[in-house]
C-alpha positions as CSV (number, residue, x, y, z in Angstrom):
1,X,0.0,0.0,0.0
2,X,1.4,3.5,-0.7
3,X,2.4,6.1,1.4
4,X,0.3,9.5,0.3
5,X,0.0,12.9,1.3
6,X,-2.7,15.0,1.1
7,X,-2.2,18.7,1.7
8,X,-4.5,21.7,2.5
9,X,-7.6,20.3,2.3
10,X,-10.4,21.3,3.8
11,X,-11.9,18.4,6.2
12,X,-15.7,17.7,7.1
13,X,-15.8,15.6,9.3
14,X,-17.7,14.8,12.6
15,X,-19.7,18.5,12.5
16,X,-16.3,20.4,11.9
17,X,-14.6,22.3,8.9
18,X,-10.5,22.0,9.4
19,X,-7.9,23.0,6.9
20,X,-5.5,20.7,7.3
21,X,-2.8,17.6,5.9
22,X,-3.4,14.2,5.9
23,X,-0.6,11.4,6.2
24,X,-1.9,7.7,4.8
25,X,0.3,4.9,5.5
26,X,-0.7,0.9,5.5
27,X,-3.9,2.2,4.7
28,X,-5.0,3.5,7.7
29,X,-4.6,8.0,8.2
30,X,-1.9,7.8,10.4
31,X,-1.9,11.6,10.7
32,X,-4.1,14.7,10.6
33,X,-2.6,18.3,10.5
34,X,0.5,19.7,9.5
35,X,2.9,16.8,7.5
36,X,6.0,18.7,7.3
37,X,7.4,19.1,3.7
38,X,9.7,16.4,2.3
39,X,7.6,13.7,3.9
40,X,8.7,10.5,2.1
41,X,5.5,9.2,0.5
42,X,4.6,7.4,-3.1
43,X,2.1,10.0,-3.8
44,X,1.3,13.6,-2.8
45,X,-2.1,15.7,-3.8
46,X,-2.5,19.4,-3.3
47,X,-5.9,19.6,-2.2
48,X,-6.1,23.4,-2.1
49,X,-10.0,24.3,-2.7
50,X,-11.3,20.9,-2.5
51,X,-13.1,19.5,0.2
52,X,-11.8,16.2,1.5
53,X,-15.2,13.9,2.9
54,X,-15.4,10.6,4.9
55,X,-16.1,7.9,2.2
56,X,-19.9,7.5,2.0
57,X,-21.4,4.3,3.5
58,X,-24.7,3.2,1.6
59,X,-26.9,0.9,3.8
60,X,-28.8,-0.3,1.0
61,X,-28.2,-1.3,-2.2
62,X,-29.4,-4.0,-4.8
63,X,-26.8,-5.0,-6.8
64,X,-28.7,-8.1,-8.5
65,X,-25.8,-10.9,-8.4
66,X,-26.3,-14.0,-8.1
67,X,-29.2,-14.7,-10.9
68,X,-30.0,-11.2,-11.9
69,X,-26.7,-10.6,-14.0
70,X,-28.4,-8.4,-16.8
71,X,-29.4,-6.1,-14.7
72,X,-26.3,-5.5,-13.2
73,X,-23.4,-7.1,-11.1
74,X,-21.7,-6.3,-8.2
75,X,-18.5,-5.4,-10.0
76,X,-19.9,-2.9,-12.1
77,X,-22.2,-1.6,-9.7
78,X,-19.3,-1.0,-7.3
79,X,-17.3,0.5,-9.5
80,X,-20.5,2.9,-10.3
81,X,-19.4,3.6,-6.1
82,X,-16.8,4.7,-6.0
83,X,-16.8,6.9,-8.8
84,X,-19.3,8.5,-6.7
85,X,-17.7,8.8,-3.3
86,X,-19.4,5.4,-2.0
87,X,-16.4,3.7,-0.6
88,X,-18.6,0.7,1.2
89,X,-22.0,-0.8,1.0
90,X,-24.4,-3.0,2.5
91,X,-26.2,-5.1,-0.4
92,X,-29.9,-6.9,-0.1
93,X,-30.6,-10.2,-0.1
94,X,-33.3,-10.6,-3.3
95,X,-31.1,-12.1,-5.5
96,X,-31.5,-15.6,-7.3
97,X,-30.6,-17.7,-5.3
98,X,-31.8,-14.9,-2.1
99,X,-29.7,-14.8,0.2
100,X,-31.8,-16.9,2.7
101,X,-29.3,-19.6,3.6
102,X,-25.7,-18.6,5.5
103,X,-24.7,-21.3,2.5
104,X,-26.0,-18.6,-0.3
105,X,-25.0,-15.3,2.1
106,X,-21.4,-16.3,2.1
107,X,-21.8,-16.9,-1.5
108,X,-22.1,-13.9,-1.9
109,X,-18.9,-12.5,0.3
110,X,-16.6,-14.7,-2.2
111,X,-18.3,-12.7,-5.0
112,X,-17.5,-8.9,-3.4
113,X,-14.2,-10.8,-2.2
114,X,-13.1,-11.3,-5.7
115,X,-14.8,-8.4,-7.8
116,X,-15.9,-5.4,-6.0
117,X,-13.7,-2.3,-5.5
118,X,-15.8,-1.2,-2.6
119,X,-15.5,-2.2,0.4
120,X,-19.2,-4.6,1.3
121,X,-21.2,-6.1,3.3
122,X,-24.2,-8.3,2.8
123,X,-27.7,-8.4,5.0
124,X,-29.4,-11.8,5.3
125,X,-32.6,-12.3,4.1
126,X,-35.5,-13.3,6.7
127,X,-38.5,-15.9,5.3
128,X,-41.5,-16.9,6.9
129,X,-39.7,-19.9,7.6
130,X,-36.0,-19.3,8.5
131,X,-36.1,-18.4,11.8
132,X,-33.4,-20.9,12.7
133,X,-31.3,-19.3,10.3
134,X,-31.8,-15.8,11.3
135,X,-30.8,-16.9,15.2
136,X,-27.6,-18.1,13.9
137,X,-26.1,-14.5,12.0
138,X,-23.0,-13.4,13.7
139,X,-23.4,-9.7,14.3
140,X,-19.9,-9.4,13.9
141,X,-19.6,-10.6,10.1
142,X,-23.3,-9.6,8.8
143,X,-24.8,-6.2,9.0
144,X,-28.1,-7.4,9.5
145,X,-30.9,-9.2,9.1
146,X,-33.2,-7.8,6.1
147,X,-36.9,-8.3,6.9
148,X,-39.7,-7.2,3.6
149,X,-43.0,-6.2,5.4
150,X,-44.2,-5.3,1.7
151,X,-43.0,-5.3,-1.6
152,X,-40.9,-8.0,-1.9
153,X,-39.5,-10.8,-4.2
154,X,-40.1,-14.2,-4.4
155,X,-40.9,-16.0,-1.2
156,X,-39.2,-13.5,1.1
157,X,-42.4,-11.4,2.3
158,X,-42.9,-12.0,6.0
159,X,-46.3,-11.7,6.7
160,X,-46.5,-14.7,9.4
161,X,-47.4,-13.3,12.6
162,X,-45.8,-15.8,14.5
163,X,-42.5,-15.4,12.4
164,X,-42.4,-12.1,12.9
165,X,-42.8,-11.8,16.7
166,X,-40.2,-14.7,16.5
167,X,-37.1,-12.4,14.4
168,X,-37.8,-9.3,16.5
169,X,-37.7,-11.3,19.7
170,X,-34.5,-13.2,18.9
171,X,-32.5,-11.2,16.2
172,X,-29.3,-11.1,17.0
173,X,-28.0,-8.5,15.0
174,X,-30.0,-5.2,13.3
175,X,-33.4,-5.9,11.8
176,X,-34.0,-3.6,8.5
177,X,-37.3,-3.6,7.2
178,X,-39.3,-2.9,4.4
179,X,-42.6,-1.5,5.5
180,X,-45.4,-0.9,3.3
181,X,-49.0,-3.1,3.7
182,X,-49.2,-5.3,0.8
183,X,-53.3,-6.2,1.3
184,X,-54.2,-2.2,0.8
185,X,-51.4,-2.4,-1.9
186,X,-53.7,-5.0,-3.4
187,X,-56.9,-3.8,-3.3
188,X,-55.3,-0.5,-4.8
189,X,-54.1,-2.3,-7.8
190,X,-57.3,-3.7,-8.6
191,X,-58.9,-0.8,-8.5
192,X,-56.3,0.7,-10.4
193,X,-56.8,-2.2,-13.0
194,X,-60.8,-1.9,-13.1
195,X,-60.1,1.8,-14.1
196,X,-57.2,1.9,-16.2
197,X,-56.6,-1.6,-17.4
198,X,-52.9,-2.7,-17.9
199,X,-51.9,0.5,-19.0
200,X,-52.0,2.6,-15.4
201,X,-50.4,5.9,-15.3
202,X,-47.2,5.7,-13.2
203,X,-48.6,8.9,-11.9
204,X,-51.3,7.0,-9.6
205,X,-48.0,5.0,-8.2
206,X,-48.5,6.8,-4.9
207,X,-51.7,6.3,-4.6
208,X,-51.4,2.6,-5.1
209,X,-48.9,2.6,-2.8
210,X,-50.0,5.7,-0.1
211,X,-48.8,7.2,3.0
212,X,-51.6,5.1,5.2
213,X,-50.0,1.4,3.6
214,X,-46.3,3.1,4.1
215,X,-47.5,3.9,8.2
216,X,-49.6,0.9,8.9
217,X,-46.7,-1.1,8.3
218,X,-43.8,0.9,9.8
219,X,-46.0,1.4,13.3
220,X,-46.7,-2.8,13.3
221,X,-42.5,-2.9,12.9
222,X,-42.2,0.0,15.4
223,X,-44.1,-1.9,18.0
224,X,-42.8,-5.1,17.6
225,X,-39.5,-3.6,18.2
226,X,-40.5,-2.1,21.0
227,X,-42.5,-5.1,22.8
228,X,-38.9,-7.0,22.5
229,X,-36.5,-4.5,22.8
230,X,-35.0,-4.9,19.4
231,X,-32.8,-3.0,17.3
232,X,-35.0,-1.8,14.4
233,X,-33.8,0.2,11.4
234,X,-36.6,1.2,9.3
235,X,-35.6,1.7,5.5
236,X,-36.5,4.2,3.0
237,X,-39.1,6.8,4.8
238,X,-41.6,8.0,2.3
239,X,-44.3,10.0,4.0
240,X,-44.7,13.0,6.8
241,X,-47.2,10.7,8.8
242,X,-44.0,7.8,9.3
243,X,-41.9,10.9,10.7
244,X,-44.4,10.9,14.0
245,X,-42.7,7.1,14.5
246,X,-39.2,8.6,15.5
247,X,-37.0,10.8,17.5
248,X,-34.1,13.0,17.1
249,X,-32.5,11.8,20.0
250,X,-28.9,11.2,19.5
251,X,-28.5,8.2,17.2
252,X,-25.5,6.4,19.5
253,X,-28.1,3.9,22.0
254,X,-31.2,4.3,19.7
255,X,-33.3,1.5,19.2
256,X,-35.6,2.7,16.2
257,X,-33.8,4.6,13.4
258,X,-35.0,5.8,10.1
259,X,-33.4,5.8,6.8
260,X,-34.0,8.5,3.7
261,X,-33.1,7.7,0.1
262,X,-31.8,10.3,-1.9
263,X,-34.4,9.9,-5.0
264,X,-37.2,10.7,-2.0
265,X,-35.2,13.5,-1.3
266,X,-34.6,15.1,-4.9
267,X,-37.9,13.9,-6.7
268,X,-41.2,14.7,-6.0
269,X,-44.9,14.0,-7.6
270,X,-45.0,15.9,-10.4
271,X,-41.9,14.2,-11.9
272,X,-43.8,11.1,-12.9
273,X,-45.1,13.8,-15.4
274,X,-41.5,14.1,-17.3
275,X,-40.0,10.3,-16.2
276,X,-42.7,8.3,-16.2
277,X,-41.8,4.8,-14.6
278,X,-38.2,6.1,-14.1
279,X,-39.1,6.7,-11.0
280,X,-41.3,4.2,-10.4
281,X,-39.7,2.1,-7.0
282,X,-41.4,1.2,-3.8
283,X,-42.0,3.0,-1.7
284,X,-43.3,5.3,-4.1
285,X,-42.2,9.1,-4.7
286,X,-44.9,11.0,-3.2
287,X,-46.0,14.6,-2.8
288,X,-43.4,17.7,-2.9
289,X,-45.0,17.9,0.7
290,X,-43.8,14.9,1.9
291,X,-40.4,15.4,0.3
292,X,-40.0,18.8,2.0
293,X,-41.0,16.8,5.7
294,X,-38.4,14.5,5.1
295,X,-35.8,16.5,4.2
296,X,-36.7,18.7,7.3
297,X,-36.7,15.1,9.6
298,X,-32.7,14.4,7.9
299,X,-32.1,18.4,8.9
300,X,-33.0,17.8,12.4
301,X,-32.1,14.3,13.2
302,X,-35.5,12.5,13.3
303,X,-33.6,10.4,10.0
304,X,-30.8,8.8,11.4
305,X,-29.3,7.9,7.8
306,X,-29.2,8.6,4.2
307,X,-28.9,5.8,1.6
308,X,-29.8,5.0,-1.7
309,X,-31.7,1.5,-2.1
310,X,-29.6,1.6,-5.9
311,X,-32.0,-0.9,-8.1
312,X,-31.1,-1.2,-11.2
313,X,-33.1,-2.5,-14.1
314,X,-33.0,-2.7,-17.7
315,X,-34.2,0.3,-20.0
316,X,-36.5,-2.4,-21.8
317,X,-37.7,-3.7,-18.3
318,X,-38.4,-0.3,-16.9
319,X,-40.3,0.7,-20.7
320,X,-43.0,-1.5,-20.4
321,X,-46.8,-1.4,-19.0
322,X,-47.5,-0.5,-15.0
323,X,-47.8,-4.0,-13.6
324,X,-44.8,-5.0,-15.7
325,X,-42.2,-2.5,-15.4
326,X,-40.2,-3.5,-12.4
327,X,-39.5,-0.9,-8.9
328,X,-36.5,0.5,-9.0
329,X,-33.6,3.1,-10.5
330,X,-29.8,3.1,-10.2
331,X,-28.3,5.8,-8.0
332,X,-25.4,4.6,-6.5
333,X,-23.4,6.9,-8.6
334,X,-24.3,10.2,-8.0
335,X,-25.8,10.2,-4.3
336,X,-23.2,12.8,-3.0
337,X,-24.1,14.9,-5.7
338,X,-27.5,15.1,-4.8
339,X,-26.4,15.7,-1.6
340,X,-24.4,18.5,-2.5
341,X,-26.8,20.1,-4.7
342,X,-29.0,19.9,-1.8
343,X,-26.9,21.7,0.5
344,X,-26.6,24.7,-1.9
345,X,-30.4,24.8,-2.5
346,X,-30.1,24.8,1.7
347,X,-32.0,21.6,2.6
348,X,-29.9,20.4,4.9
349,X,-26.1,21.6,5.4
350,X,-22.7,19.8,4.3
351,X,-21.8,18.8,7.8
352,X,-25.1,17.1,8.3
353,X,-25.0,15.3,5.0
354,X,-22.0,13.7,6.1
355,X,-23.4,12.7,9.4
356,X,-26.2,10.9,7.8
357,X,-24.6,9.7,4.5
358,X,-20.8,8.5,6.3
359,X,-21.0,8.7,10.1
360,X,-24.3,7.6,11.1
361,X,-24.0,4.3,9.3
362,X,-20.9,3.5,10.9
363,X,-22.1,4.5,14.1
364,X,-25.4,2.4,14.1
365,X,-24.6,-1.1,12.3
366,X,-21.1,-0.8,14.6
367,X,-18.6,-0.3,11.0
368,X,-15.1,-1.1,12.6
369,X,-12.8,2.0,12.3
370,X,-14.6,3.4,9.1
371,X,-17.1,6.1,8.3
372,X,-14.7,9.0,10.1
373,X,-11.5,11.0,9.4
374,X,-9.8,9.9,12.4
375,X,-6.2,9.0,12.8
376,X,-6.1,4.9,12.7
377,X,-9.4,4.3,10.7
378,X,-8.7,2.9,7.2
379,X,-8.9,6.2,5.1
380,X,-11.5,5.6,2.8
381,X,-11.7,9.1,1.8
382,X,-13.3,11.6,-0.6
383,X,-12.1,14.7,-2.6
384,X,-14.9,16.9,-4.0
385,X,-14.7,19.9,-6.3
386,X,-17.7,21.8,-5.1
387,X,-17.1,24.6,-7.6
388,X,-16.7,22.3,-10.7
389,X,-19.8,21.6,-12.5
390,X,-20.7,17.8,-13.7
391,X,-23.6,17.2,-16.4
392,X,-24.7,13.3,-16.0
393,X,-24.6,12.2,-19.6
394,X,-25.4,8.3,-20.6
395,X,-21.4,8.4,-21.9
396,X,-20.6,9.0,-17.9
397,X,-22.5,6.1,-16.7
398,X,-21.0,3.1,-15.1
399,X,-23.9,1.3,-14.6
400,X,-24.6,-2.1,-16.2
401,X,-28.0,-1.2,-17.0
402,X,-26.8,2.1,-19.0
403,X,-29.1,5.2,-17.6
404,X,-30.3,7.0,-15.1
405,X,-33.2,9.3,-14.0
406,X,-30.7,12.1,-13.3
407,X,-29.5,12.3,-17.1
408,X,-29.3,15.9,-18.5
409,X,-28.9,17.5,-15.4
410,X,-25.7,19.6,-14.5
411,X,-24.6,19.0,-10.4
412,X,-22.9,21.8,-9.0
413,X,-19.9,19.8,-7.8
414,X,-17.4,17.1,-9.1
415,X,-16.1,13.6,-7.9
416,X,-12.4,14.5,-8.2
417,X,-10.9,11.2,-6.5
418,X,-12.1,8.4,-4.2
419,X,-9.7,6.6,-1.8
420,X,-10.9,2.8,-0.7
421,X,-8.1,1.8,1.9
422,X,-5.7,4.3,1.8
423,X,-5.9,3.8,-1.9
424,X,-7.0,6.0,-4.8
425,X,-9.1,3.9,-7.3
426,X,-11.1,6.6,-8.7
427,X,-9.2,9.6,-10.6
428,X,-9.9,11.7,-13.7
429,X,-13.1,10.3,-14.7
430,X,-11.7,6.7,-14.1
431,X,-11.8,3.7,-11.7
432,X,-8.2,2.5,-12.1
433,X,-8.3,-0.6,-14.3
434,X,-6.1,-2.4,-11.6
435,X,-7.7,-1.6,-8.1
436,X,-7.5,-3.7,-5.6
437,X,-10.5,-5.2,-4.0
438,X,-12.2,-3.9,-1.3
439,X,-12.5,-5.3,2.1
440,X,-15.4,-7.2,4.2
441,X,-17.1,-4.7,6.8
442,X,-16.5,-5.8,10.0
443,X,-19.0,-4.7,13.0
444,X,-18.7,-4.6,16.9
445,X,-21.3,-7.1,17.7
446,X,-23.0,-4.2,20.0
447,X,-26.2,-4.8,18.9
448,X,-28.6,-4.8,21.8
């Protein structure tokens, strides 16, 4: 691993702004502050102007290996990371095989092991009959156990009463959960259907899938984690009426936590309008009202963390008819953008964006020595133009699937380079050709 200095840069990191030099040896950022000149080291960056960021840590991601190869992969998709500041991620188990079976989970590390230039992690997926399975995750090698209450794929809704009093009462790690109540889903789409036929508007998305399925499903999850004390991490918060579920206590001993995605944060209602089933995922985009309570709740701590739930299909997939156009767009790429952009509009400010989107992951799954710029955590690191425009052109896209929602719009700032592990993989528009591979996550156990 090289030696590399990084001079007058201008830190966020942990609610602070510091102008200082950073010394990266073995990986790890051995210092922070003044490196005197002549410092032997392989590489050296002026940083002067640029603002130097904790990699991001995405809790949620879909990055459709094993079976779903077309859509995308998880080398691609990680390479799509990093070239966005995403340094590590957490990846869902609805894949083919799901990841339902330690057997199929650690599968899936020998995958990110040998092609992913992020560092990763992998949840385990909970069934209405795995519960076995789910007791034995080691909550220092898994990031959680994934739980759909709604929307999900194959045979991994959980809908069994009795299963689901069973993971919340003996989870040993963090339960994530996908809330929305799929029997109003279903009486919505036929209604929908009776009206429209095949052919429904992707505009009447969130009223098939509405505020009061979203809430009757997150307050069932917020009360079964409650009644057992469990550690519950609601996903993807859609709707103003969810926000009365949480707190803005201060995330370290929280019990419930909420997460924000950045497409509910930067798209609204009226965009179905222009994108049609672009933005058609679940939960569904909802009403520039909801939007602006959510970005409010990230502003004041009520959501704990910002992801992206990345879910990426194919432009032929996403082209056809309602009921057959899948939920889902790729992200992954340019979530600190968004981030930024929504900083300058002043949603939220910088040093809270990198609370949500870098420290708060690391502080609530327990990510050994990552997700700061502290002296002795691996430096997975992040330097940012924030004066250099970027237009997202299809050319400029790393993901497999080939577009994105975001395409023709200009962000205000640019992904200059990304380190993963003291290393820099991502310069000039390019993911090295011979990166290393990223590491395993690794967790502190402290669940309960």
């Amino acid at each position: 691993m090289p030696t590399v200095v990084l001079r007058n840069a201008e830190i966020i990191n942990e609610g602070r702004r510091l102008r200082a030099d950073v010394l990266i040896r073995a990986g790890r950022i051995e210092r922070i502050g003044t490196i005197p000149a002549g410092t032997k080291a392989d590489q050296e960056y002026d940083l002067t102007g640029k603002l130097l960021l904790p990699g991001l840590i995405d809790d949620q991601v879909h990055f459709r290996e094993p079976g779903l190869t077309h859509k995308a992969c998880i080398a691609s998709e990680a390479r799509a990371s990093v070239t966005g500041g995403v340094t590590s991620f957490m990846e869902m188990p609805n894949t083919n095989p799901p990841a339902t079976t330690h057997e199929e989970l650690e599968k899936k590390y020998a995958i990110g092991a040998a092609t992913s230039v992020a560092n990763y992690s992998f949840f385990f997926g909970a069934t209405n009959t795995n519960l076995d399975a789910v007791k034995a995750t080691d909550p220092r090698k898994v990031c959680g156990v994934k739980v759909f209450m709604g929307s999900s794929t194959g045979d991994m809704l959980v809908d069994a009463a009795a299963t689901l009093e069973g993971i919340f009462r003996h989870s040993p790690t963090l339960i994530a959960t996908h809330c929305e109540d799929t029997p109003r889903i279903k009486i919505a789409e036929a209604a929908a259907k009776a009206k429209w036929g095949d052919d429904v508007p992707a505009s009447e998305h969130p009223r098939i899938r509405d505020a009061e399925a979203c809430y009757a499903s997150s307050s069932m999850a917020a009360e079964l984690a409650k009644r057992h004390d469990a550690r519950l991490h609601i996903l993807h918060i859609t709707t103003a009426k969810e926000l009365s579920l949480f707190s803005a206590a201060p995330l370290k001993g929280k019990l419930l936590t909420a997460e924000a995605c950045v497409h509910h944060l930067w798209f609204a209602e009226e965009d179905y309008a222009r994108l049609g089933h672009q933005i058609k995922c679940n939960p569904a985009i909802k009403s520039s009202a909801d939007r602006a309570a959510v970005r409010a709740a990230v502003a004041s701590g009520v959501i704990d963390v910002i992801a992206t739930d990345h879910a990426p299909h194919t432009w032929e997939e996403k082209s056809q008819t309602y009921f057959k156009a899948p939920s889902g767009l790729p992200l992954v790429q340019h979530s600190l953008q968004v981030l930024l952009d929504l900083v300058k509009q002043g949603a939220f400010t910088l040093e809270t964006a990198v609370e949500r989107a870098c420290h708060a992951p690391a502080v609530l799954f327990g990510v050994e020595q990552r997700g700061f710029i502290r002296e002795g955590y691996w430096a997975d690191l992040v330097v940012v133009d924030a004066n250099k425009p970027q237009p997202v052109t299809k050319a400029g896209l790393l993901y497999q699937c080939g577009w994105s929602p975001l395409e023709g719009h200009t962000f205000s700032s640019t992904i200059e380079r990304t380190f993963v592990n003291g290393i820099c993989v991502y310069q000039d528009g390019k993911v090295r050709a011979d990166a290393p591979k990223g590491m395993r996550l690794s967790f502190d156990g402290n669940v309960r």
